[in-house]
NUVEX-990644 format. One line per 2 residues: for each residue x, y, z of C-alpha. Coordinates in nm, 2 decimals. Last residue first. Layout:
residues N
X/Y/Z  ...
end
This chain:
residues 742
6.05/10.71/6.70  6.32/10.91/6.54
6.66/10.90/6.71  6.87/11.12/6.94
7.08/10.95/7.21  7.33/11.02/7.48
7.29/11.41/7.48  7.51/11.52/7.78
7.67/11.85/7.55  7.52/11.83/7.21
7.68/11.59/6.90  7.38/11.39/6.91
7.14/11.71/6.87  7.43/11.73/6.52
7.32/11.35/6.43  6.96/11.45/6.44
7.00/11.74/6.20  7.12/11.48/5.98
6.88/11.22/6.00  6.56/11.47/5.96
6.69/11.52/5.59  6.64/11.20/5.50
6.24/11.21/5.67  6.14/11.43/5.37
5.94/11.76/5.40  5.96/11.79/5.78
5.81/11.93/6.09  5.88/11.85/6.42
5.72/11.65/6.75  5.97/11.66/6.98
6.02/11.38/7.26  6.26/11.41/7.54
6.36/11.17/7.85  6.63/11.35/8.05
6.84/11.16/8.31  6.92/11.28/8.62
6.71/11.02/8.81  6.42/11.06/8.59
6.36/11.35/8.44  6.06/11.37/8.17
6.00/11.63/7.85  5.71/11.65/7.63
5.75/11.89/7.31  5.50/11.98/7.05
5.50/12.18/6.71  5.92/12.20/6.62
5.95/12.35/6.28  6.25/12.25/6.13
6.45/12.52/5.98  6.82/12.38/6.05
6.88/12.69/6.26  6.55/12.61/6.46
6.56/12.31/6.52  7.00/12.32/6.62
6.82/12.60/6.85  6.60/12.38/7.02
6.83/12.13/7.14  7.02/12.40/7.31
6.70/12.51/7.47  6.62/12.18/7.60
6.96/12.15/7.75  6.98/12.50/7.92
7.01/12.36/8.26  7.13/11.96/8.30
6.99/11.65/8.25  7.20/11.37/8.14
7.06/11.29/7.77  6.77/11.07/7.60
6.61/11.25/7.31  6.35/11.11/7.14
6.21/11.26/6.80  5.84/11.24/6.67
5.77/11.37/6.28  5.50/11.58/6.16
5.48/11.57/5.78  5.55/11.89/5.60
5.36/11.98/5.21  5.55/12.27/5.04
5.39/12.15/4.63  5.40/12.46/4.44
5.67/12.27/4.22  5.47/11.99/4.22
5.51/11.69/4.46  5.53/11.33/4.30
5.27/11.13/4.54  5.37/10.86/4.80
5.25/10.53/4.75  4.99/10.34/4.84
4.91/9.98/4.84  4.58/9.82/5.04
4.57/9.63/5.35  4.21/9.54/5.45
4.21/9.18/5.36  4.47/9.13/5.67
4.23/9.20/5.94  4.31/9.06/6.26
4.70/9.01/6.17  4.68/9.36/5.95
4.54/9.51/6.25  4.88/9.39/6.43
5.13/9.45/6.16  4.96/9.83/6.13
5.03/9.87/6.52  5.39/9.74/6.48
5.47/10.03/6.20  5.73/9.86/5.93
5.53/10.01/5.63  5.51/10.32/5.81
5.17/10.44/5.81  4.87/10.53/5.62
4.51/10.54/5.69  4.26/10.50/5.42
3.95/10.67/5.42  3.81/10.80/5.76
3.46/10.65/5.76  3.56/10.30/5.92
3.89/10.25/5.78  4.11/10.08/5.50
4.48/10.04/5.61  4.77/10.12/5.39
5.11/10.08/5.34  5.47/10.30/5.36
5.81/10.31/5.28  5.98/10.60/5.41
6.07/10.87/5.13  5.91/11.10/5.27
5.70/11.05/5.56  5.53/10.87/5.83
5.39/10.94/6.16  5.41/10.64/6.34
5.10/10.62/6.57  4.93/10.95/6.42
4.91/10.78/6.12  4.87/10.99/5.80
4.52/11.01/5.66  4.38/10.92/5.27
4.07/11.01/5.09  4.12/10.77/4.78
4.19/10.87/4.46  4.24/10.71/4.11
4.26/10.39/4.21  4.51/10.17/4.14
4.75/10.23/4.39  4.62/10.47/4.66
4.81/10.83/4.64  4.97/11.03/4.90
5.05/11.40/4.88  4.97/11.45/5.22
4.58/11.41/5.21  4.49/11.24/4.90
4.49/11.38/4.53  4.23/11.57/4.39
3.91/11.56/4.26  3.55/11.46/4.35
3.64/11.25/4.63  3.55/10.89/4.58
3.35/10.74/4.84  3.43/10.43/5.05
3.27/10.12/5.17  3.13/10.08/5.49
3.33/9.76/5.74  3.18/9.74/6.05
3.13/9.41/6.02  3.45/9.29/5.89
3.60/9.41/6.22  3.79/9.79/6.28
4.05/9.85/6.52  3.99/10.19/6.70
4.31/10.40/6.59  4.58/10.54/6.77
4.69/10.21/6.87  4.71/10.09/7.23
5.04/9.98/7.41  5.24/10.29/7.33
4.98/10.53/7.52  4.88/10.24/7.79
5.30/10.24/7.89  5.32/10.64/7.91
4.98/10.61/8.14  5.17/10.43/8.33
5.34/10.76/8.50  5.68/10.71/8.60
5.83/10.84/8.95  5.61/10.65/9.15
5.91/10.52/9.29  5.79/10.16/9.21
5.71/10.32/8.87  6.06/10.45/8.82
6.23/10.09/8.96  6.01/9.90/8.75
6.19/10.08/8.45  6.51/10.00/8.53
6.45/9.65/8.63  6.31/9.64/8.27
6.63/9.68/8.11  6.84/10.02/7.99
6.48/10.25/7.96  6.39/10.44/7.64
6.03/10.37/7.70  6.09/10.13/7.36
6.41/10.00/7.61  6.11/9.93/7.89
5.86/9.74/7.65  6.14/9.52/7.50
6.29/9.39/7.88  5.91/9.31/7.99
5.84/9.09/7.68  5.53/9.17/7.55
5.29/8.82/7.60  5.10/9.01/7.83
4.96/9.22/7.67  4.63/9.17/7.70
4.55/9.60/7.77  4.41/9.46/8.14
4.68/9.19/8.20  4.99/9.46/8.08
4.83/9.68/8.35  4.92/9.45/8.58
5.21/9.29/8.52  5.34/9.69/8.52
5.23/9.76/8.87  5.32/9.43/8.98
5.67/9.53/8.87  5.70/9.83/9.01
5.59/9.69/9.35  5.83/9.44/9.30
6.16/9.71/9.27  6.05/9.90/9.51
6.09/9.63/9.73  6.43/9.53/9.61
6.52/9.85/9.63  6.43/9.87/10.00
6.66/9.53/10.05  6.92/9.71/9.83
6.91/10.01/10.03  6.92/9.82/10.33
7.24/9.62/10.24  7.40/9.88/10.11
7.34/10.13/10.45  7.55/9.81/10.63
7.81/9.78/10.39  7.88/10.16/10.41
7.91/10.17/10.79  8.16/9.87/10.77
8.33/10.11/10.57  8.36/10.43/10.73
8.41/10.20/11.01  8.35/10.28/11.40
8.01/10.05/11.43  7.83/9.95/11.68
7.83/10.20/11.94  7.45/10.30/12.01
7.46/10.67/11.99  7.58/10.66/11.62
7.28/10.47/11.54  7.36/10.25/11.22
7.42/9.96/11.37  7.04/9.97/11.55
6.92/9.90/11.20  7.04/9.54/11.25
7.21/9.34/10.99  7.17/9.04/10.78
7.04/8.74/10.77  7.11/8.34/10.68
7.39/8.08/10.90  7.41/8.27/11.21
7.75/8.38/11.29  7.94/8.39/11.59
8.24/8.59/11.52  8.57/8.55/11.75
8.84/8.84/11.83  9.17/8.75/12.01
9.30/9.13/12.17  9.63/9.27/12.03
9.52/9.68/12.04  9.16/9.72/12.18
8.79/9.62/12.06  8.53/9.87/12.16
8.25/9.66/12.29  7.94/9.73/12.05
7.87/9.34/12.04  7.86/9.31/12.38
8.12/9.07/12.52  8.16/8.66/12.54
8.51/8.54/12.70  8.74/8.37/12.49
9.06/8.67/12.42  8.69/8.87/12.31
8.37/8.64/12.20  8.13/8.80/11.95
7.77/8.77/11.89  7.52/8.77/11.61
7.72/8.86/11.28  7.54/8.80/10.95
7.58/9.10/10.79  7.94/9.13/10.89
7.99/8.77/10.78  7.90/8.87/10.41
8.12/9.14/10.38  8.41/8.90/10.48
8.69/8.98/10.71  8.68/9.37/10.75
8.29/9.31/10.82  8.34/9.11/11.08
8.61/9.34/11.22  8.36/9.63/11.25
8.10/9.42/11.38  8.35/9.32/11.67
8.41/9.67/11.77  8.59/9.94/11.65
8.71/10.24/11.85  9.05/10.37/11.71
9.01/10.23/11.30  9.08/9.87/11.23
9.38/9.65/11.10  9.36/9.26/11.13
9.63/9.08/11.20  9.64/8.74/11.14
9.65/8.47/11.45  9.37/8.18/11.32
9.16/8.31/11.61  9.18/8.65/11.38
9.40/8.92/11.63  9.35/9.26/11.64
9.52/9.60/11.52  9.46/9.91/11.63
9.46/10.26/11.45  9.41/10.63/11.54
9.66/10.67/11.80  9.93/10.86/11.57
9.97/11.15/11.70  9.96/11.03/12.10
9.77/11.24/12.30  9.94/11.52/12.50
9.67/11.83/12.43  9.90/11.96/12.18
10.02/11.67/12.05  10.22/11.34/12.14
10.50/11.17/11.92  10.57/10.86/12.15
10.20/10.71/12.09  10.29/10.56/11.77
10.60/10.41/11.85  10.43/10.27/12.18
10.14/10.09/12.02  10.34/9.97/11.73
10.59/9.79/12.01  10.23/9.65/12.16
10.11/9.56/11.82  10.46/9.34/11.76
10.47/9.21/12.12  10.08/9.07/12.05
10.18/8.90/11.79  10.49/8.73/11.96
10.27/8.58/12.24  10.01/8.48/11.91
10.28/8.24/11.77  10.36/8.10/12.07
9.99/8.04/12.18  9.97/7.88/11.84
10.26/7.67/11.87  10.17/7.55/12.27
9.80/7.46/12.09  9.91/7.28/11.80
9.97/7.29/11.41  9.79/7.70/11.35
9.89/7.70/11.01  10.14/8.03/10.96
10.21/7.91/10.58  10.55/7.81/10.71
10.41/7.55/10.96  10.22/7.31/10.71
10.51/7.11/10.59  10.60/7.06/11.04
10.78/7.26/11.27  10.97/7.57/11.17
10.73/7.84/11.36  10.75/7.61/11.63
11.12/7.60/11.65  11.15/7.97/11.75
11.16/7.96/12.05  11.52/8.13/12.14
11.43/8.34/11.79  11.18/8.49/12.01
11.46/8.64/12.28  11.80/8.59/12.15
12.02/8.73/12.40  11.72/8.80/12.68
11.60/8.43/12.64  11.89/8.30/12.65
11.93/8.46/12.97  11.61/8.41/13.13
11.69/8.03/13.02  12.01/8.03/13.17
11.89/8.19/13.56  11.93/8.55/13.59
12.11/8.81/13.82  12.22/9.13/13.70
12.47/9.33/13.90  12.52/9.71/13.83
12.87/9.85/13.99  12.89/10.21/14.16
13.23/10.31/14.32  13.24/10.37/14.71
13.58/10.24/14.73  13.50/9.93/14.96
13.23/9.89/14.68  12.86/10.00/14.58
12.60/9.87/14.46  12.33/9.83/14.17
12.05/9.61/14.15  11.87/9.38/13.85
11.73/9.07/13.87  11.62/8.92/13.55
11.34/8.86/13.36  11.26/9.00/12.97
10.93/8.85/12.88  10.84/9.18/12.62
10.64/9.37/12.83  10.90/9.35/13.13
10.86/9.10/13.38  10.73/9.17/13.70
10.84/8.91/13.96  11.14/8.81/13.73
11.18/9.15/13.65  11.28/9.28/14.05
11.41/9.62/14.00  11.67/9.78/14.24
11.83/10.13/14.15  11.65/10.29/14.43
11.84/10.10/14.70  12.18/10.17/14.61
12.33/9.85/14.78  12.61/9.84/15.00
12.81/9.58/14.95  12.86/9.21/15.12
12.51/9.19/15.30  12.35/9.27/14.92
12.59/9.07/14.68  12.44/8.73/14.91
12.11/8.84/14.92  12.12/8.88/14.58
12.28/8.56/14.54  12.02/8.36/14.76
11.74/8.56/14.52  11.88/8.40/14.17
11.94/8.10/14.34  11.52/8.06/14.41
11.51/8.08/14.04  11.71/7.83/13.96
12.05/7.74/13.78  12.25/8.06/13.81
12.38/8.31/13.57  12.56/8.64/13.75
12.60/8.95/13.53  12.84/9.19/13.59
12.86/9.57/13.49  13.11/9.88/13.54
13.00/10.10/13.29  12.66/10.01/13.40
12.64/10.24/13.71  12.66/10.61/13.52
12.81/10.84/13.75  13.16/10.85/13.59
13.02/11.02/13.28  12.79/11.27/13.40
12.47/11.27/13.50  12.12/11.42/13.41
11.93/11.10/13.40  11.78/11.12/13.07
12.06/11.22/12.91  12.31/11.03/13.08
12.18/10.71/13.07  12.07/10.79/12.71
12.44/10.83/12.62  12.54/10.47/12.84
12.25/10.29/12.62  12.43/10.39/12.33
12.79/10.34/12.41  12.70/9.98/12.49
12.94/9.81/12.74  12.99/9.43/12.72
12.90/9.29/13.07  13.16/9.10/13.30
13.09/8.73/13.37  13.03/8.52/13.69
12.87/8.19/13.59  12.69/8.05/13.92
12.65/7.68/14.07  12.52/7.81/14.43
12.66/7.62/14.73  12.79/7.93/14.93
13.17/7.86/14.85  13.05/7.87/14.46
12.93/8.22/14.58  13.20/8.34/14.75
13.43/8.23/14.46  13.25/8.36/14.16
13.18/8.68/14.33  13.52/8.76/14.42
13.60/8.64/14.05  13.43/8.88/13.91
13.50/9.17/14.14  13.85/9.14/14.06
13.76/9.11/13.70  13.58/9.43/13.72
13.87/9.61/13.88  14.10/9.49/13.59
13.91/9.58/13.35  13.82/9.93/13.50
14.20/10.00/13.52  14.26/9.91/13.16
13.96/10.07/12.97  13.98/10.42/13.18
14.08/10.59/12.85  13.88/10.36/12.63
13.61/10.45/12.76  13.63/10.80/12.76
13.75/10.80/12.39  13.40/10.60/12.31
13.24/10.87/12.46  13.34/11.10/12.30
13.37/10.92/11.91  13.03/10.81/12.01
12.94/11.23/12.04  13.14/11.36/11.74
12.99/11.07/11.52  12.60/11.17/11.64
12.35/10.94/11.34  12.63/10.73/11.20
12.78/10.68/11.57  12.41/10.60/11.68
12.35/10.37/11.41  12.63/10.13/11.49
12.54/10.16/11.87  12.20/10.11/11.82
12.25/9.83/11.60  12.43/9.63/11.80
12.27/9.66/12.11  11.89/9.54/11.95
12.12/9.25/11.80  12.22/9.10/12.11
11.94/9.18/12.27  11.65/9.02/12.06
11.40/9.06/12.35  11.09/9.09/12.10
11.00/9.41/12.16  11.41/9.51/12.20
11.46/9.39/11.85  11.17/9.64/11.72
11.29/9.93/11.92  11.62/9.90/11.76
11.44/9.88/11.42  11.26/10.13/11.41
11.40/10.43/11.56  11.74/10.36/11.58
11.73/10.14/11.22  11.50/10.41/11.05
11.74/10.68/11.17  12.09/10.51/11.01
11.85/10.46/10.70  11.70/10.78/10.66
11.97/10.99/10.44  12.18/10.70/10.30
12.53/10.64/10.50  12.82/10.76/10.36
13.10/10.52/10.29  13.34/10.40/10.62
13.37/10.12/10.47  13.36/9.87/10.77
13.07/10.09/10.93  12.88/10.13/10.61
12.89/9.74/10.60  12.75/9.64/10.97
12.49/9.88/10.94  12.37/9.67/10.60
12.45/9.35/10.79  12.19/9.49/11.11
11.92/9.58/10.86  11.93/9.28/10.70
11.94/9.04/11.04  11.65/9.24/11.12
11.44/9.22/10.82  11.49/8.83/10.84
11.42/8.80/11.15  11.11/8.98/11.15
11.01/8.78/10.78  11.02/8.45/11.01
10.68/8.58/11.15  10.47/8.49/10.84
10.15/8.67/10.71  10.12/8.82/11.06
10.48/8.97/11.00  10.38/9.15/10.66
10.10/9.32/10.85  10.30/9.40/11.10
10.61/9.57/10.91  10.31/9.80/10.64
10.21/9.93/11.02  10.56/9.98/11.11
10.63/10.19/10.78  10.31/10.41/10.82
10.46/10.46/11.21  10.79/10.53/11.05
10.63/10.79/10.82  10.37/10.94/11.06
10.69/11.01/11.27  10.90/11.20/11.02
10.58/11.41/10.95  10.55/11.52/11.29
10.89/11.57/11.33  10.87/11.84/11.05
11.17/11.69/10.77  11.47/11.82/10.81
11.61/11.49/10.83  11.55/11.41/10.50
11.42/11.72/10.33  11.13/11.57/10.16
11.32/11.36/9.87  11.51/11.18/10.17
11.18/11.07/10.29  10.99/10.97/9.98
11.34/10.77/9.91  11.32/10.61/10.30
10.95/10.50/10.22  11.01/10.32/9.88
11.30/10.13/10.04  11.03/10.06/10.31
10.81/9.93/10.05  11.06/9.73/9.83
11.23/9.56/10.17  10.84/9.50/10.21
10.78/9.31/9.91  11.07/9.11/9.91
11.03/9.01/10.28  10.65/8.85/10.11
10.84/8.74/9.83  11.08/8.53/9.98
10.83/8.41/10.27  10.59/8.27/10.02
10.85/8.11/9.77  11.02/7.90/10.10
10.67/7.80/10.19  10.60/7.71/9.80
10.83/7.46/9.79  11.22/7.47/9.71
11.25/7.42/9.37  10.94/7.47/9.24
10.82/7.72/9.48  11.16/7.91/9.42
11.07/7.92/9.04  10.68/7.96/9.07
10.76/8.27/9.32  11.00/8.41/9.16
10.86/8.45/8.77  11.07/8.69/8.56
11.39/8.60/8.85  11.63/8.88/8.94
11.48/9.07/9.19  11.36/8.74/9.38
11.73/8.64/9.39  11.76/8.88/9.72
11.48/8.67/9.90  11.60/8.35/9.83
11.94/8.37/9.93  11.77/8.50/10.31
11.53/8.23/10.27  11.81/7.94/10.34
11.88/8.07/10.69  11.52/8.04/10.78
11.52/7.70/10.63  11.88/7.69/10.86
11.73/7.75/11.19  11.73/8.08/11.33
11.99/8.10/11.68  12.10/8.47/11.70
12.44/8.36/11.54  12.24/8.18/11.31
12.04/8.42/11.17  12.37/8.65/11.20
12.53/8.39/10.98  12.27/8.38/10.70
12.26/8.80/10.69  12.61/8.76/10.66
12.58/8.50/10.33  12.31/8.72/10.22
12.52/9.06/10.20  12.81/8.82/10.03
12.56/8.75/9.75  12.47/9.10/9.71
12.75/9.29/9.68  12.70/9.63/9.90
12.67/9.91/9.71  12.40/10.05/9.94
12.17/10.01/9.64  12.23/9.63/9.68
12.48/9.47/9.44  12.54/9.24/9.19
12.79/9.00/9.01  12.77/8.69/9.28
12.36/8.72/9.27  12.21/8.54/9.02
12.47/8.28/8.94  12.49/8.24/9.36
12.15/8.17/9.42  12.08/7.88/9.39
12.38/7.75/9.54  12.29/7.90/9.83
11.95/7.80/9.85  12.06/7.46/9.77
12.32/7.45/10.09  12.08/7.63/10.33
11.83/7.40/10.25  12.02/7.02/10.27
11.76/6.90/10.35  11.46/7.13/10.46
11.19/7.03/10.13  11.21/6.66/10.11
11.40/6.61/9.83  11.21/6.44/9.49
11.02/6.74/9.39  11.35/6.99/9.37
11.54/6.73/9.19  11.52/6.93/8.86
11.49/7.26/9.05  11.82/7.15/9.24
12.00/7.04/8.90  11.92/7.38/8.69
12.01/7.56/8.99  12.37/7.42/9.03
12.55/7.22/9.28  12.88/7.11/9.30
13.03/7.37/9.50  12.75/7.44/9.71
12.84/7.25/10.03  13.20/7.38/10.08
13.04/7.75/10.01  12.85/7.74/10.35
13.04/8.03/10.56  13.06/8.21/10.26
13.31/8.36/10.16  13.32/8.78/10.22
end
C-alpha cells in the first residue's frame, strides 16, 4: 500500500530530521518526518499478523484522518511501530520529535505489548473454549490496563482503534486466518469502545468485519439476503428520498435527505434480540434527514409523521435525552402507502458529526498548545473536555464488567472503580472506597494528613463511598497524621487493604517510637548511676549482642530485657583496689599458682583466673596485684584490667602460663555466645556438638527476644585453640547466626 504522504518524505532521512529536530517547531511538517522516520525501520517488517509494518501505519494514518485526528496524531502512529526497533525509543523520538510525540509512542507501545500478551494467555487456555467467566475477567483485566493507559494521554484511544480496525481490514483483504482472540477482542472490546465514545463510523466497521470472522455462515446469510432484494429496495429508498427532500425544502426547512449504509451486524442483533425475521427489521430500509436547527429537527418530524403512519413504539427522542455517550438525534419508524417499515433519523450537522466521529470531532484541545500532549490541564473548556471523555471510558468499563452477572445477578466483575484526580488521571480503587482511600493511593504522606474531601466540587463526609468517574479533591493540613477512627470497620473509612496498612504503620511506628524513648531513658539512666556515660550507646548494645542501640532500647522499652544484663558487663568482677588498701603478699610454701600460671620473677605467687574474661591457653595474658587474693589474671586484652590498670597502673605484674606435666589435666572455664533464630531443639543440638567434642559444658543462660535466641555457655577447656573449632561446627547448626567466645 503507498503511502498517502510519500511525496513529502522522499528527501528526508532520520539522520537529517534528528539533526534539525531542535530547530523545527515540533508539529510542522509531522506527519511527513514521522514518516520518513520511520520508513528504514519499518519498510522490511511485519506485524505478527503478517501484515507489513510500514504500510499498516500508513492505513492506520489515513483512518486517523478519515475519522478527523490531526496530523501530530497521525505522525505517532509511525512512531509507535519504530519503537520495536529502536535500543533507546524514547530518547530518540524525543529528540527528534519532542518528548510529547516519545510519551505517546511508548505509552500505545506498551499496551499493544500487554494486550498482545493477553490474547496469547488466551489462545494458550483453550481460546474460545475458554469458561465465559474466565473469558470476561480477561477483557475486563485488558479494559482496565486500556484506561489507565488513556488517562496518561487520550490520543492512545485513537490510536488503538484505528489499529485494530486496519488489522481487521487486512485479514479481510487476504482472506488468512484470523488469530484465536483477536476477531472477539475487537467485537467485544473494541466495538463497545468506539460506540462509548460515539466513534460510529468505525464502531460499524469493525463489528461487521469481526462478525463475519467470528459467524462466516451467518454474514455470508444475511449478506445474500441483502443483496438479493438490493435493487428494488434501492430504488424504493431513493423514491422516498427524494419525496422527502422535496416536501420538505417546499416546507421551508434546508434538509440533506440521504439513505443509510446497512450494517449486517446491527441488523443480526435486531433480530436476535427482537425475535423477528428478516423482512421485519425497520433499518434495512433507512434515511437520515440533516437539518440546520434543532427546532427543524421537530418541524420534520411532524412533517414525516402526518404524511405516514408512524409505529409509535419505535420512537425515541435523544436530543431530549441523549444517550450516555452524547449521541442526539431523533429517531422514529413508519410506515408507507405499502405498509412497509422505514426508520427516519433526524439530526442537525453537528449531532451528526458528532455521531460519525464522536470525540475525535473535538479533539483539538487535546492538540492545542507544547504543554497539551502531556495531558496539562491548558484551560477550563479543555479540561472539562478532557474529563467528558474520562468519564465515557469508566462508564464503558462499568458496563463491560457488569455484563457477565452471577448467581445472584450481580455483575462479576464489580469489584473496582476508577476516579478522577482534579488534574483528570485515573485513579483505580477497590468497590467502596472513600476519599482516604484515594489519598492514600496518591501519596502515603497525603493519606495521613487528609482532613476533608470535596466530591465533582461539593464537600462530603470523609467516609462517603466514592463511585465510578466522580472528581475527588484532598484538603490537607500541612503536619499530622491519621485518626484511629479509620481503623473501625463500622465507621467507613477505609475500603483498602492498603490504605489500611499505611494507617496501622503509622501507629505502630508512633508507639514504637515511644517504646523506643522509654528504653532509652532506661538505659541513660542506669549508665548515669554506674558513670558510664561516656560508653557509646551503639558499642554497649552489639557487646549485648544487639544490631544497634535502637535495638536494644526497643527490648528494655518492652520490658523484655532485664538491665541487670547491662550492670553485669558494666561493673568488674572484682572490687577495685586503691594504694591504700594495698597488703603485701605471702609466699606459698610450694607449688606453682592456681591454673598452672606462674608470676615472672618470682618464684610463686598465689594466683586467680578472672571471672570477667576467663582466660586460657595459649591467650596472652597479665596480671593484677589484689587485696588478699594474690594476683588475678586475665586476658591481656580484657577491658576491666585496662581500666584498673588506668587507676592503678603500678599494680600490673607479668605472668605467664606454666609448662603442664604429663599428669598435668588442668581445664579453664570458658564463656561462649550464641546468637541464632529460635526454634525447638536448638539448645540441645548445640549441646551435643559439646558433648561429642568432649567439652564439658558447666553453666548455661539462654534469652528470646523477638525470635531470636541469646545463648551463653560456660565450658571447659584445656587450650582456648581448640575451643575455635568446635565453635565453627555450633556455626554450622540449623538458625545459628553466630558463635564466638566472649
Amino acid at each position: 500500500m503507498k503511502s498517502l504522504y510519500a511525496e513529502h518524505s522522499a528527501s528526508a532521512t532520520p539522520q537529517v530530521i534528528a539533526a534539525t529536530a531542535d530547530s523545527l517547531p515540533e508539529q510542522v511538517d509531522a506527519l511527513a518526518r514521522a514518516r520518513a522516520f520511520a520508513e528504514p525501520l519499518l519498510a522490511t517488517q511485519t506485524l505478527d499478523t503478517g501484515e507489513n509494518v510500514l504500510q499498516h501505519a500508513d492505513a492506520v494514518a489515513s483512518i486517523l484522518h478519515t475519522i478527523g485526528g490531526s496530523e501530530a496524531m497521525q505522525a505517532a502512529s509511525y512512531l509507535v511501530y519504530a519503537c520495536d526497533h529502536l535500543n533507546k525509543p524514547h530518547e530518540v523520538i524525543a529528540k527528534a520529535f519532542g518528548d510529547n510525540f516519545a510519551d505517546l509512542a511508548l505509552e500505545t507501545t506498551k499496551l499493544v505489548r500487554l494486550q498482545r500478551m493477553a490474547r496469547l494467555t488466551h489462545s494458550q487456555q483453550g481460546g474460545s473454549a475458554a469458561p465465559m467467566a474466565q473469558t470476561a475477567a480477561a477483557q475486563t483485566e485488558s479494559v482496565r490496563k486500556m484506561l489507565l493507559a488513556f488517562s496518561k494521554d487520550l490520543r492512545v484511544v485513537m490510536l488503538r482503534l484505528a489499529s485494530r480496525l486496519q488489522t481487521l481490514r487486512h485479514f479481510a483483504a487476504t482472506k488468512l486466518p484470523v488469530p484465536p482472540g483477536l476477531a472477539s477482542e475487537a467485537l467485544q472490546v473494541f466495538a463497545p469502545l468506539a460506540n462509548r465514545l460515539g466513534i460510529w463510523e468505525v464502531k460499524w466497521e469493525m463489528e461487521d468485519l469481526s462478525f463475519r470472522f467470528l459467524e462466516p455462515d451467518t454474514y455470508k446469510q444475511v449478506a445474500k439476503l441483502l443483496d438479493e432484494k438490493r435493487a428494488e429496495r434501492e430504488a424504493s429508498v431513493e423514491r422516498l428520498r427524494q419525496q422527502l427532500a422535496d416536501e420538505l425544502a417546499g416546507q421551508g426547512i434546508a434538509a440533506t435527505v440521504q439513505g443509510r449504509p446497512k450494517h449486517i451486524y446491527s441488523i443480526v442483533k435486531k433480530m436476535r434480540g427482537k425475535s423477528l425475521g428478516f423482512d421485519q427489521v425497520y433499518d434495512i430500509r433507512a434515511l437520515r434527514i440533516v437539518v440546520p436547527s434543532v427546532p427543524d429537527c421537530y418541524a420534520a418530524l411532524s412533517w414525516v409523521h402526518s404524511h405516514f403512519v408512524p409505529v409509535t413504539e419505535e420512537f425515541d427522542d435523544y436530543i431530549a435525552r441523549p444517550k450516555p455517550n452524547g449521541y442526539q438525534s431523533l429517531h422514529t419508524v413508519v410506515r408507507d402507502a405499502g405498509g412497509q417499515p422505514i426508520e427516519v433519523q433526524i439530526r442537525t450537522q453537528a449531532m451528526h458529526d458528532h455521531a460519525e466521529h464522536g470525540v475525535a470531532a473535538h479533539w483539538a484541545y487535546k492538540e492545542a498548545g507544547a504543554k497539551g500532549y502531556g495531558g496539562s490541564v491548558t484551560a477550563a473548556g479543555e479540561y472539562d473536555a478532557k474529563i467528558a471523555v474520562l468519564r465515557q471510558l469508566l462508564a464503558w468499563e462499568r458496563d463491560l464488567s457488569g455484563a457477565y452477572t452471577g448467581p445472584e445477578g450481580q455483575g462479576m466483575f464489580e469489584d473496582r472503580i476508577y476516579v478522577l484526580t482534579p488534574d483528570a488521571a485515573i485513579v483505580e480503587l477497590p468497590q467502596g472506597a472513600t476519599a482516604v482511600d484515594f489519598a492514600y493511593s496518591v501519596h502515603t504522606n497525603l493519606g495521613h494528613r487528609c482532613r476533608g474531601a470535596k466530591v465533582d466540587g461539593a464537600m462530603v463526609p470523609l467516609n462517603t463511598p466514592l463511585k465510578n468517574g466522580q472528581t475527588v479533591e484532598v484538603n490537607a493540613i500541612k503536619e499530622g497524621g491519621p485518626s484511629r477512627d479509620w481503623l473501625n470497620p463500622e465507621l467507613g473509612y477505609l475500603a483498602s487493604h492498603r490504605a489500611r496498612a499505611k494507617v496501622r504503620a503509622w501507629f505502630n511506628a508512633l508507639a514504637m517510637g515511644e517504646t523506643m524513648a522509654k528504653g532509652r531513658e532506661a538505659v541513660e539512666k542506669l549508665l548515669q548511676r554506674e558513670g558510664k556515660t561516656a560508653v557509646k550507646l551503639d558499642d554497649l548494645a552489639s557487646q549485648l549482642g544487639f544490631n544497634n542501640a535502637d535495638a536494644l532500647f526497643e527490648v528494655v522499652g518492652k520490658d523484655e530485657f532485664s538491665l541487670r544484663n547491662i550492670e553485669m558487663l558494666l561493673r568488674p568482677p572484682e572490687p577495685a583496689t586503691t594504694q591504700d588498701d594495698y597488703m603485701p603478699l605471702k609466699k606459698p610454701r610450694a607449688g606453682g599458682g592456681k591454673g598452672g600460671v606462674l608470676v615472672v620473677g618470682i618464684d610463686s605467687l598465689m594466683t586467680q583466673l578472672a571471672k570477667c574474661c576467663k582466660p586460657a591457653p595459649p591467650d596472652l595474658i597479665s596480671g593484677f596485684v589484689t587485696r588478699g587474693k594474690g594476683v588475678s589474671v586475665h586476658r591481656a586484652d580484657c577491658s576491666n584490667l585496662r581500666n584498673m590498670v588506668n587507676r592503678s597502673g603500678d599494680r600490673l605484674i607479668e605472668v605467664e602460663w606454666g609448662v603442664p606435666s604429663g599428669k598435668d589435666s588442668n581445664v579453664y572455664p570458658v564463656d561462649v555466645a550464641v546468637e541464632a533464630i529460635d526454634r525447638q531443639g536448638l539448645l540441645r543440638d548445640i549441646s551435643e556438638v559439646f558433648a561429642k567434642e568432649k567439652m564439658n559444658v558447666i553453666g548455661v543462660q539462654t534469652q528470646s527476644v523477638k525470635g531470636i535466641a541469646w545463648m551463653t555457655f560456660t565450658v571447659e577447656v584445656a587450650e582456648s585453640g581448640r575451643l575455635a573449632r568446635v565453635l565453627k561446627m555450633v556455626g554450622e547448626l540449623a538458625g545459628v547466626r553466630s558463635a564466638r567466645r566472649r
